[in-house]
N, C-alpha and C positions, 0 to 999 in steps of 0.2 A: 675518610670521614671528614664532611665538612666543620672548622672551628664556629666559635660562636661567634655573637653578633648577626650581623643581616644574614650571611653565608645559614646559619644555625636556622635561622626561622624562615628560612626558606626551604631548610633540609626539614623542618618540622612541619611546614605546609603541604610540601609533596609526599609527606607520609602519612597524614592526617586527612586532606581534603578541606578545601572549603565547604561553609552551606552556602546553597545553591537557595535562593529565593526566586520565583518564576512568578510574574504577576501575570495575572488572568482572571481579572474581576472587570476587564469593559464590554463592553455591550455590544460592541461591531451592528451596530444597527447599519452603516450604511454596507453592510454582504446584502441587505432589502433578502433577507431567506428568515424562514422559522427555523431552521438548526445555527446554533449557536456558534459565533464565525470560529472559536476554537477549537468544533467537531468540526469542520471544513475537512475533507478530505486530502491529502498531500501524498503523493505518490506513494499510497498505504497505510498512511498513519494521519489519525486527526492533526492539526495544526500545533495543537499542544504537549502532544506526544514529541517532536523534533526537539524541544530545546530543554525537554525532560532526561531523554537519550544521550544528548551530548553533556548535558552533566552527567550524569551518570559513568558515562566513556569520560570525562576526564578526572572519575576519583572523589568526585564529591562524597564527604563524609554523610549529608544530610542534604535532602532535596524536597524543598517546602513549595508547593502553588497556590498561590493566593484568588481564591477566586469569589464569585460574587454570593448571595445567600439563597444565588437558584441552588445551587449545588449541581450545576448540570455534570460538571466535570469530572467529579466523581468516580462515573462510570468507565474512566479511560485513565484515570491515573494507576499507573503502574506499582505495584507491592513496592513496599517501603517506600515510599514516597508520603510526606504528611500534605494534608491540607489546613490552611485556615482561612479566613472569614473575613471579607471586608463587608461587611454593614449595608454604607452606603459608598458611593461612588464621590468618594470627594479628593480624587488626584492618586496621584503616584505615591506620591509620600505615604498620606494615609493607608494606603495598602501595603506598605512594607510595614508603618509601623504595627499592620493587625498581625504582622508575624515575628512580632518584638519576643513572645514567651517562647516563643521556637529556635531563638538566637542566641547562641553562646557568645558573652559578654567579652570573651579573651580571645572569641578565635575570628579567623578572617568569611565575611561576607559578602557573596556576588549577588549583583541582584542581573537579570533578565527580566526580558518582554515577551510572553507567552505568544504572541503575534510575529516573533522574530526569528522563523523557524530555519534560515541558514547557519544560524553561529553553529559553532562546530567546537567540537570538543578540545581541539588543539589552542584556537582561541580564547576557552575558558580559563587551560594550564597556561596559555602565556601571559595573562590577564593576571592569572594568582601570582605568576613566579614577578613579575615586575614589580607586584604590589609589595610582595613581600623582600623583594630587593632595594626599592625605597624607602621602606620603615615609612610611608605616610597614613595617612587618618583615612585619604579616599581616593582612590584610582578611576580614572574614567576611561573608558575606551571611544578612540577618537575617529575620524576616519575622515580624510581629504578628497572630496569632492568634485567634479569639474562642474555638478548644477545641486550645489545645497540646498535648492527652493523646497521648503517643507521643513527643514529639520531645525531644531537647535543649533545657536551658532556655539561653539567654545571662545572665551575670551581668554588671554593668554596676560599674564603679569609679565613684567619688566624681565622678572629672574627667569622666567620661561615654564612656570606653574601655572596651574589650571586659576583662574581669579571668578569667575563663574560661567554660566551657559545661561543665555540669552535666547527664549523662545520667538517663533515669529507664528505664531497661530492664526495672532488677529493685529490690522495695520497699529503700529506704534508700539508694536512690542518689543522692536529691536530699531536702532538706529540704521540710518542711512548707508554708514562707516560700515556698521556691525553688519550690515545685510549682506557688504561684501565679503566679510571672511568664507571661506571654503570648507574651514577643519568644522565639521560638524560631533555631536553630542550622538554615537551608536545607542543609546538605550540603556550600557551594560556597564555597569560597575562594582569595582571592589571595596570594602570598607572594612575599617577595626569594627568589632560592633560593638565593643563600647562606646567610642564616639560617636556610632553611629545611632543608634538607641537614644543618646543623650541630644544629640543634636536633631534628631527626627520631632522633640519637645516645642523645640522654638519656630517649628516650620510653621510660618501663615498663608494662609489664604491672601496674597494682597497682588490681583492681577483679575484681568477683566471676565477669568472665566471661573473665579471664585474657587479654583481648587488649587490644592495644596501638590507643589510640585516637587517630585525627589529631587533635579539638582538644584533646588534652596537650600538642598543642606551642603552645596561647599563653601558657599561666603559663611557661613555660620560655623564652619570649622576653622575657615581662614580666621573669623574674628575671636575664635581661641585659642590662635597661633598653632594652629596644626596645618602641613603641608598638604596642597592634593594637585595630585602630578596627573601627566596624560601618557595613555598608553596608546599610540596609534598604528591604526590596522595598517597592514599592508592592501587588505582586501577589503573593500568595502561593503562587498554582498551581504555580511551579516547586520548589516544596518537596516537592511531592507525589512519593511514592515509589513502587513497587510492589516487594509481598512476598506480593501472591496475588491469584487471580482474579478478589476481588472490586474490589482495589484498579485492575487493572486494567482493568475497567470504567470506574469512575470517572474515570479518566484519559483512557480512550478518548472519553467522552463529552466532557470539555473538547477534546483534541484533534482531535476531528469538527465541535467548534462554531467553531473556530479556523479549520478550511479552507473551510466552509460560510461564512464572513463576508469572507473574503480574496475567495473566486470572486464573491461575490456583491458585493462591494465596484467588482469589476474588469466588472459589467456581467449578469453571469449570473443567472437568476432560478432559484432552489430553491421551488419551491410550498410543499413542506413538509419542510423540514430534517430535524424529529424520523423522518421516515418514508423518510432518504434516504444512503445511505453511499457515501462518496465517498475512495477514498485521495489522501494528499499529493500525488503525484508526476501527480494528472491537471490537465490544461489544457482550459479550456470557454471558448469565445470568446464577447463580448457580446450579448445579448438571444439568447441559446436559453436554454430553459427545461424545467428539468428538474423531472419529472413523483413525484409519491409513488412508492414503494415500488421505485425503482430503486437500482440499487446498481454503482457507477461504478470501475475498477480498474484498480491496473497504472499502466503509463506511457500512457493512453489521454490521446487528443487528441481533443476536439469541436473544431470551428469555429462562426462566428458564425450566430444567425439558426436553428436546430436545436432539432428538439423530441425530446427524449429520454424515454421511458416515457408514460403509466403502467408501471410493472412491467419495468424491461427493465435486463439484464446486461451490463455494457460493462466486454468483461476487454482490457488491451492493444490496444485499436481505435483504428481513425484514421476519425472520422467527419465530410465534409465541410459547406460551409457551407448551410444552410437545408436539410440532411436530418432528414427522420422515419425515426424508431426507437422502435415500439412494443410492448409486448407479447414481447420479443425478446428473444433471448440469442446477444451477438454477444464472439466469441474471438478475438482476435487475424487478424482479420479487417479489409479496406477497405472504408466506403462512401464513395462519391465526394457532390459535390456536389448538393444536391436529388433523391436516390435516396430513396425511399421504401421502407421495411422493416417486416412487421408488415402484422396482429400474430401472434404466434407463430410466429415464423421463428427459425430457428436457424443461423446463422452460422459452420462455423468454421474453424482456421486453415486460413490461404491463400483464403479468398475474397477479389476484390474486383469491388465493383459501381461502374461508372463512372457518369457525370453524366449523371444523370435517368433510372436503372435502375431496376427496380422487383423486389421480392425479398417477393409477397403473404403470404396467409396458407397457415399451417400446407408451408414451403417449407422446404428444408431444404437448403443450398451448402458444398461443401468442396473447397479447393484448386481454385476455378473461377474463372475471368474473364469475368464481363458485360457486354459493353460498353454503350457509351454508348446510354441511350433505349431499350436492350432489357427484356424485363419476362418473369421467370417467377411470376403471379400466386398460384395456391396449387396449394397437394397435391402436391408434387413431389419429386423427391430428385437436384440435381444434383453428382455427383462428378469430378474430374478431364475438366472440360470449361472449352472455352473459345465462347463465344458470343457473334458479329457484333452491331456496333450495329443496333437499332432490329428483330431477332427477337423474335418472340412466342410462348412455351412453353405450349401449354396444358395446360389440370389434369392432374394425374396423371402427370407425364411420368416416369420414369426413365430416370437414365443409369447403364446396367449397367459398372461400370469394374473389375468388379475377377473374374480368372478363376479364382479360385483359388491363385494362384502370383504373379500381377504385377497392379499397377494399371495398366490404357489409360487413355488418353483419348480424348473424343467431340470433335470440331470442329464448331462450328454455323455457316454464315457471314453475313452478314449479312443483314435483311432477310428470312428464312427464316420460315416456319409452322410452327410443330409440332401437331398436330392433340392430342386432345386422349389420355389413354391409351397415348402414343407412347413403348415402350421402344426404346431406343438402346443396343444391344450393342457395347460399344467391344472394340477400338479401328474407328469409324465417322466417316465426313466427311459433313456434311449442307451439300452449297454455297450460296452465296448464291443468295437467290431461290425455296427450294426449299420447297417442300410434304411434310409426310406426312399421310396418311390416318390419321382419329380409328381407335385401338385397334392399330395397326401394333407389329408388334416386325420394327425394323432392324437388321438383320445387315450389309449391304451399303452400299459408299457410294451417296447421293444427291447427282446430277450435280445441280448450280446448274440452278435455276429448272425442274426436274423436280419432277414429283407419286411420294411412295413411298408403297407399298403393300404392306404383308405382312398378311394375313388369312387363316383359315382359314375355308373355305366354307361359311355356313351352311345348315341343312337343317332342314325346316319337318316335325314329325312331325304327318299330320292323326288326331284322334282318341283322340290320346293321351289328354285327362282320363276319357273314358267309359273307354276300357280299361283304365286303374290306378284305378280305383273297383270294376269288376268284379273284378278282380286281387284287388282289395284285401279284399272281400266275401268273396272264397271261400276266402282264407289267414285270415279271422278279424280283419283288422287292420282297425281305426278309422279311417274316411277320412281321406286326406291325412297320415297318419301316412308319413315319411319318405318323400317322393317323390323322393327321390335315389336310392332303388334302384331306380326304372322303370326 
């Protein structure tokens, strides 16, 4: 058990959590989009959802987002999570202090930039434990640069404390001197929040873009003799912001190589990462191996031992262990264990194909049930059907489900044939056991272990080519010209 003192409130910080204040009240007007650059998508998650998460993952007691009075955000902030309100857009400052009634006066506060969707959860606990190993008023997170251009510079005191941060927005905001420092101002800070409360009072407006900036308030703690120290990253990335599409890119490409080294870490083999997109929120179980130019999404689950692509679409699927999925675009759709899928099948919701189904080429399943060891090999279109284990669907089949008015369903039972050409006019029962005849259109149930046959009788015209060449001779028209009007 750690003693008192700094040891103690630092044993009370990791067992409490800081709040977590996330600002998300600007306007990203230059994303130049009508969805709001915080709903910006992020390999699965809006923009604002990333630095929600990583509080979250490091223990935050309380996680507040401050956002503007659209109230867009709303819709994407996760349970327990509070909101509050800035008003108007009059700085950084201002927007923490509209989440001053949400701050415990005794306990320690992080603020983040809803736009700064790398920090990482690890960074938040090492940000709290330093703050609270200092005993200071305000902790900054710093980070060493080889091209600061953009950010806040950090100025540094004699004793090697933080003495304030120096913006460079617009020319003459920072000195010549000050242009050169490297250690730049990340966004993210710790604070008592009682000082911080107290001192968020005296922040002014006095700088050419009239808004009230949050590190004003560490010359204003300095001049009530309260310390404020620098915490510097090792890793810069989390500094990184987004204010437009391009930056957004950039960012997405760190956070695609971040999940791409986690799954592969845990057993997974990516052939080729660069040619492979994969959101946060999927799970791929050891040694499957995923193929170029797929692209993986949603809350999707692979299992172990599975080969996913070349080329194949996994949006919300659950696909189990040692199944192939090639070529394929699979929706929120099941494939069960060692099903074979591909290539070019299209999947989507409500299918699922049980263990050791087979879903060939160019197959197309919606809201159907396969069962186990059954196989619709290609050319096909099954809709609102259910199909017995170890049935075999040949080419061409359709299942007619829908009249007009309502969706049927087809039943196949198990063991069944389908010949090849075989449309099935739901709502139709095909039993177990049961045969159709290649080119059949079923209207009617087929009794188990019965042969169906629907055909139209064919009839053999003899002589027909000699007589549409005479035909065709005497109208003028070029042989074989349109012999569909015989």
């Amino acid at each position: 058990m750690l003693a008192g003192g700094v040891g103690q409130i630092a044993y009370d910080l990791y067992v409490t959590g800081p709040i977590v204040v996330i600002l998300a009240a600007g306007q990203g007007t230059r994303m130049r989009s009508a969805t709001p650059k915080l709903l910006h998508p992020l390999c699965g998650r809006p923009l604002i959802a990333w630095p929600m998460a990583a509080a979250l993952e490091a223990g935050a007691s309380k996680v507040v987002v401050v956002q503007g009075p659209d109230g867009m955000l709303a819709q994407v902030v996760d349970d327990g999570v509070e909101i509050a309100v800035q008003q108007q857009p009059l700085g950084t400052a201002d927007a923490v202090r509209a989440a001053t009634r949400q701050i415990a006066a005794d306990g320690t506060v992080i603020v983040l930039n809803g736009d700064h969707p790398l920090v990482t959860a690890e960074t938040i606990r090492g940000l709290a434990r330093a703050h609270a190993r200092a005993g200071s008023a305000a902790t900054i997170a710093t980070a060493v640069l080889d091209d600061p251009s953009g950010y806040g510079r950090v100025v540094r005191a004699p004793d090697g404390t933080v003495e304030r941060v120096v913006e460079t927005k617009a020319p003459g905001d920072a000195s010549e001197l000050e242009l050169h420092i490297r250690e730049i101002n990340t966004g993210m800070f710790a604070f008592d929040g009682r000082a911080l409360a107290a001192a968020l009072k005296e922040v002014r407006a006095d700088n050419a873009q009239g808004e009230q900036y949050l590190p004003d308030v560490l010359p204003i703690l300095r001049s009530h003799e309260r310390s404020v120290v620098a915490y510097e990253l090792g890793d810069g990335t989390g500094a990184l912001g987004v204010n437009d599409r391009a930056a957004l890119a950039q960012v997405r490409a760190i956070a695609q190589e971040r999940i791409h080294r986690r799954l592969m870490l845990a057993g997974a083999t990516i052939v080729d990462p660069r040619a492979t997109v994969i959101d946060v929120g999927v799970e791929i179980g050891a040694d499957t191996v995923i193929a170029p130019f797929s692209c993986i999404h949603g809350a999707t689950v692979v299992g172990e031992g599975a080969t996913i692509g070349p080329s194949t679409t996994l949006i919300d699927a659950r696909v189990g262990d040692h199944a192939s999925v090639l070529h394929s675009h699979v929706e929120r759709a099941e494939v069960g264990d060692r099903v074979s899928v591909g290539p070019f099948t299209y999947l989507r919701p409500g299918a699922v194909l049980r263990t050791g189904a087979k879903a060939g080429a160019f197959v197309e399943l919606k809201n159907s049930d396969l069962g186990p060891g059954a196989k619709v090999p290609h050319l096909s279109y099954i809709g609102d059907t259910e199909i017995g284990e170890r049935t075999n669907v040949g080419a061409g089949t359709i299942t007619a489900n829908y009249d007009g008015a309502t969706k049927n369903r087809t039943r196949i039972g198990a063991g069944a044939f389908l010949g090849v050409d075989t449309m099935l006019v739901a709502p139709v029962t095909v039993g177990d056991g049961a045969y159709t005849g290649a080119g059949s259109v079923i209207t009617d149930d087929v009794p188990p272990s019965a042969l169906g046959i629907a055909r139209a009788h064919q009839r053999n015209v003899e002589g027909y080519t000699e007589r549409r060449k005479r035909r065709d001779q005497q109208q003028g028209a070029p042989a074989g010209e349109d012999h569909a009007r015989a």
